[in-house]
N, C-alpha and C positions, 0 to 999 in steps of 0.2 A: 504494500500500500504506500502511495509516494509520502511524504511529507507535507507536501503543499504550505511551505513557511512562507509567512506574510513580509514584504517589505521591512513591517514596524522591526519585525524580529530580526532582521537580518541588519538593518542597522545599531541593533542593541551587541550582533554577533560582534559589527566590527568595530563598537567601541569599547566590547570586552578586549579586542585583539590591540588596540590603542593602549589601553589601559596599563598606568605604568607603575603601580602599586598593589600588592595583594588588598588593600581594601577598596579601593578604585575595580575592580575584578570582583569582587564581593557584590557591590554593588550592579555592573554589570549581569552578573550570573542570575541577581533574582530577577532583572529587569526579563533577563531573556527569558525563565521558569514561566515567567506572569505573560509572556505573549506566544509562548509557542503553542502552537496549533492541540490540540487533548486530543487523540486517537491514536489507534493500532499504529499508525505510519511513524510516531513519533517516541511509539514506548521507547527504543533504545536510546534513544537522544535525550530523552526525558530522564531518565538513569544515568546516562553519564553526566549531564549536567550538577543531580543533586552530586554526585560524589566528588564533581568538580568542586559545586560550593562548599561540600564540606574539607574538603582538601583545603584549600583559599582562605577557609575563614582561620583553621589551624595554621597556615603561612601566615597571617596578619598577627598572630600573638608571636610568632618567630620573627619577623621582621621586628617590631616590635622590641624585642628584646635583643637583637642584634644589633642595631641603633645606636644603643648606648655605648658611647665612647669609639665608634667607628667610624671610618671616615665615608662620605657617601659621595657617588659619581652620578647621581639623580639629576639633571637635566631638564627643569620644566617644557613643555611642549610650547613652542611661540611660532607664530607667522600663520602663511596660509599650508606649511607644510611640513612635516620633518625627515629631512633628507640623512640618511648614514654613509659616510663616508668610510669603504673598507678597502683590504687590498692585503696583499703580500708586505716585506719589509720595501722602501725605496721602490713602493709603487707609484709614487707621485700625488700621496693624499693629501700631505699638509700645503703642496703648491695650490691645487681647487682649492681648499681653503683660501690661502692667501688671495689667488685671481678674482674669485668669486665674493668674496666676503667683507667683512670689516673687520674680522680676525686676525691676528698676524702670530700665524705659527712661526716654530722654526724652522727652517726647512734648510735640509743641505744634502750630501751628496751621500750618506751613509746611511745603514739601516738605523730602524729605534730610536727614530731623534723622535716621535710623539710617545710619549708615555703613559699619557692619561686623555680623558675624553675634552676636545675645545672643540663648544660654537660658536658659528659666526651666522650672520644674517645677511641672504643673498637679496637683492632690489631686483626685482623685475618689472617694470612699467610702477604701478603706484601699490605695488603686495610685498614682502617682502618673506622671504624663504630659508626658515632654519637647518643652517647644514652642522652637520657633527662631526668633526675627525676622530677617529680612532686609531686605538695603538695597533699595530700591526699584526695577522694573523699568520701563525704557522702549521706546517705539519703537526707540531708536536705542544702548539700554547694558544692558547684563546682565552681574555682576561674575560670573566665568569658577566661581567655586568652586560659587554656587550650583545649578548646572547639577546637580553632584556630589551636592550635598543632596536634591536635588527625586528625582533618579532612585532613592535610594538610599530616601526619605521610607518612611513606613507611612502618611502620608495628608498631604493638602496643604490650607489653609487659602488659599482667595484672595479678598480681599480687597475690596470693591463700593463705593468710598465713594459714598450713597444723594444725598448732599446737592451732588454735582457732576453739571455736564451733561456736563464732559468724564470720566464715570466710562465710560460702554459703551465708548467707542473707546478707553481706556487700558490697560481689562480687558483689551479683545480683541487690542492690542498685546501685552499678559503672553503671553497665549495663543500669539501668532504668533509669539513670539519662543524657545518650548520648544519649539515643533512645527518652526521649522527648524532645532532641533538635536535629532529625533528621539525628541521625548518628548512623548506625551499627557497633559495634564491629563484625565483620566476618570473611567468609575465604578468601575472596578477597576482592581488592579495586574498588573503580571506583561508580558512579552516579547512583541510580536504575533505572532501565529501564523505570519504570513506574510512576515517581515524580524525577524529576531532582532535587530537595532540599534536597533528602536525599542522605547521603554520607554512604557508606558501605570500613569500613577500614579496612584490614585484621589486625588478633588478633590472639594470643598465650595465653592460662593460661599458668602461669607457676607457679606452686607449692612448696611454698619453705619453710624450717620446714620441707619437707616429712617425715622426718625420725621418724615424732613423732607414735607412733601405730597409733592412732585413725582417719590418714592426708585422708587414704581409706574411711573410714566411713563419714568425713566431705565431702568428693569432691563425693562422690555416694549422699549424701543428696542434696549438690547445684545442680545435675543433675535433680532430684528429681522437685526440688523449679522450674527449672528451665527448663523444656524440649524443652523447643523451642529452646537452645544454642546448636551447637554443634562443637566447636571451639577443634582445636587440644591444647591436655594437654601434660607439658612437667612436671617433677618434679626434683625437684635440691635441696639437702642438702649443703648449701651455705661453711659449713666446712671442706668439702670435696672435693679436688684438680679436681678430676675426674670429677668429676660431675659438678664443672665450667667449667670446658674443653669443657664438652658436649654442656652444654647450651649455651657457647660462638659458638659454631659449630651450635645448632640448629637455632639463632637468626641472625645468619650469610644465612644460606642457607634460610629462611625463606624471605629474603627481592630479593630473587629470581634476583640475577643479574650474569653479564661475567663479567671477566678482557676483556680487549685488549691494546693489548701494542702495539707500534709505532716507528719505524725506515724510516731514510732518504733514499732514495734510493741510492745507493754504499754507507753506512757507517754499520757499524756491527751490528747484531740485542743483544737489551740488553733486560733483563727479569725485567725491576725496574718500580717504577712509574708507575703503569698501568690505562689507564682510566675504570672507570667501566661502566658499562650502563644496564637498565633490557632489561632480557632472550627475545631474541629474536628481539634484536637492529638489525639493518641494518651498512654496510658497508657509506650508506648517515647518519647515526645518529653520527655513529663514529664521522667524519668529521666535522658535523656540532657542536659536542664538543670540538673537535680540536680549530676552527675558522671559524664562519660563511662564511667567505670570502671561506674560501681551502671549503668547503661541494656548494660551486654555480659553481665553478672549476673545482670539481672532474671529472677526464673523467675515470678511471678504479681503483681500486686496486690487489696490490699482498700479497696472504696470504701464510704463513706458518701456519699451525696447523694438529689439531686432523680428522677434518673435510674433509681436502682437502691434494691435492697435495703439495707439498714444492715448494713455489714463484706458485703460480697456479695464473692466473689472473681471477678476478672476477669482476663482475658489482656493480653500487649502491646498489642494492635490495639484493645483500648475504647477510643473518644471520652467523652473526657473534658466535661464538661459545668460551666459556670461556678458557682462554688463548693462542687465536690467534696472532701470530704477525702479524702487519698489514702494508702494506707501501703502502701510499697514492700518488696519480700522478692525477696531474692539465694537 
C-alpha cells in the first residue's frame, strides 16, 4: 500500500534533515508523527519514527551533558543557504572561501592549513549565501562534527584539486568515507526511500586548478575509479575573475531557491531585503517565515510578478515564483 505522504509532511521531513540539534530533531520528529498519513502504507514509517524520537530525545540529555566544558563547532544557519565546503587535503577549499566570501582563511600551498570549521557569507545579486570551510577529509580521518554539517547542508561543494594525480582517489576517499556513515553525496537531498538512516545531500565537484593540462585526464580517471558517481562537474581557475563569477552563479542556482519580497498593504512596494525560500514554496510558507502568528491568519494574498497579474489575489497554496512581491492580508 503506497504511503501517499502529504507535502505538509515532507517539509516537516526536511526540516528534521536541516535540523542541527538533537532537540531541534525532537521537535521535528513529533511534527512529522502529527502529519503523516495513519494506515497500513505507513505502519513501518510510523515505527521507525517513534524509535527515532525516542532515540533523539535520549541524544538531547547526552548533548546536554556533553556541553559542559566542551568546546562547540555549532554554526548557526544564516543566509538564503548553507553551502559545505569539502575536499581532500590542498583541494583548494579555503581559496572558495577566500574568492567567494568575506572570510579570509589561510590558505597556502600545503595540506591542513584549515583546522577547524570558518564561515563566510557569499552576495549574490541582493541574498546573501552561507559557505563553511572544512578541515580536510581523508582515507583514514573525518572530524566527527562535520558529519553533522554535510547531512544537515542545502548543498555541498566538493572539492577536485585538477593539478594532483593523487586528486580521483582522495575524492573518492571523501566519498567512501560519508557513505559509510550513511550519507550520499548526490543530486538531491532528502531520506532514501528505502532506509530512513540514510541521508542523500545534493553535491557539486567543482574543479579547481582546471587550468593545469593534465585536470581532463585526472577527472576522466576519478570517473573511471568511480562509476557509480554521477554528480554535476563545474570547473573554476580560482585566478580568474570570470570564472568566480560563474561559480558564484553556479552555487547560487544550485541551492535551488525564490526571492519574495513583502509590502504593507497601501505602502509602496520596495525590491530590498527579500525572504528566500526553496522552489516551489507556497504563498502559506511565505507567511509562516514572516511570523507564525500572520501564516494561522492569512485569509488571501496579493501578488505582483512574473507569474500573475499585477495585485492578482491569490490563495494559500500559490507557488510563489522568484521575485514576486507579495502583500499578505489576515
Amino acid at each position: 500500500m503506497p504511503a501517499n505522504l502529504t507535502p505538509q509532511y515532507h517539509k516537516a521531513e526536511d526540516a528534521y534533515r536541516r535540523a542541527q540539534t538533537a532537540e531541534e530533531r525532537v521537535a521535528c520528529l513529533e511534527e512529522m508523527l502529527r502529519l503523516i498519513p495513519k494506515h497500513k502504507g505507513t505502519d513501518h514509517l510510523q515505527a521507525d519514527l517513534k524509535t527515532r524520537l525516542k532515540e533523539t530525545r535520549a541524544e538531547v540529555q547526552t548533548e546536554k551533558a556533553a556541553s559542559k566544558g566542551t568546546r562547540s563547532f555549532r554554526i548557526p544557519r544564516q543566509g538564503a543557504g548553507t553551502v559545505i565546503v569539502l575536499g581532500a587535503p590542498n583541494a583548494g577549499k579555503s581559496r572558495i572561501l577566500n574568492e567567494l566570501t568575506n572570510a579570509d582563511p589561510e590558505v597556502a600551498n600545503y595540506p591542513f592549513t584549515t583546522r577547524e570549521p570558518l564561515p563566510g557569507m557569499m552576495s549574490w545579486e541582493d541574498v546573501k549565501v552561507q559557505l563553511i570551510d572544512t578541515p580536510p577529509v581523508t582515507d583514514s580521518h573525518l572530524e566527527p562534527y562535520i558529519l553533522g554539517y554535510v547531512r544537515s547542508a542545502d548543498l555541498v561543494v566538493l572539492c577536485f584539486d585538477g593539478s594532483s594525480d593523487d586528486a580521483p582517489e582522495q575524492t573518492s576517499d571523501v566519498l567512501t568515507q560519508f557513505e559509510d556513515r550513511k550519507t550520499q553525496l548526490s543530486t538531491w537531498s532528502g531520506f532514501d526511500e528505502d532506509d530512513m538512516s540514510i541521508v542523500h545531500v545534493k553535491t557539486i565537484i567543482v574543479v579547481t586548478r582546471s587550468d593545469d593540462p593534465d585536470a581532463g585526464e585526472r577527472l576522466t580517471f576519478f570517473k573511471e575509479i568511480r562509476p557509480d558517481v554521477d554528480l554535476p562537474i563545474v570547473t573554476v581557475e580560482l585566478d580568474n575573475p570570470e570564472a568566480v563569477e560563474s561559480l558564484r552563479d553556479q552555487i547560487y542556482a544550485a541551492i535551488d531557491v525564490v526571492r519574495a519580497y513583502t509590502k504593507k498593504p497601501g505602502k509602496p512596494a520596495e525590491y530590498v531585503d527579500p525572504f528566500t525560500l526553496p522552489a516551489g514554496s507556497t504563498v502559506e510558507d511565505l507567511a509562516i517565515k514572516v511570523h507564525r502568528d500572520l501564516a494561522d491568519s492569512l485569509k488571501h494574498a496579493r501578488i505582483w510578478g512574473s507569474a500573475t497579474q499585477d495585485g492578482q489575489t491569490v490563495g494559500r497554496e500559490h507557488i510563489i515564483v522568484d521575485r514576486d512581491m507579495v502583500e499578505l492580508h489576515t
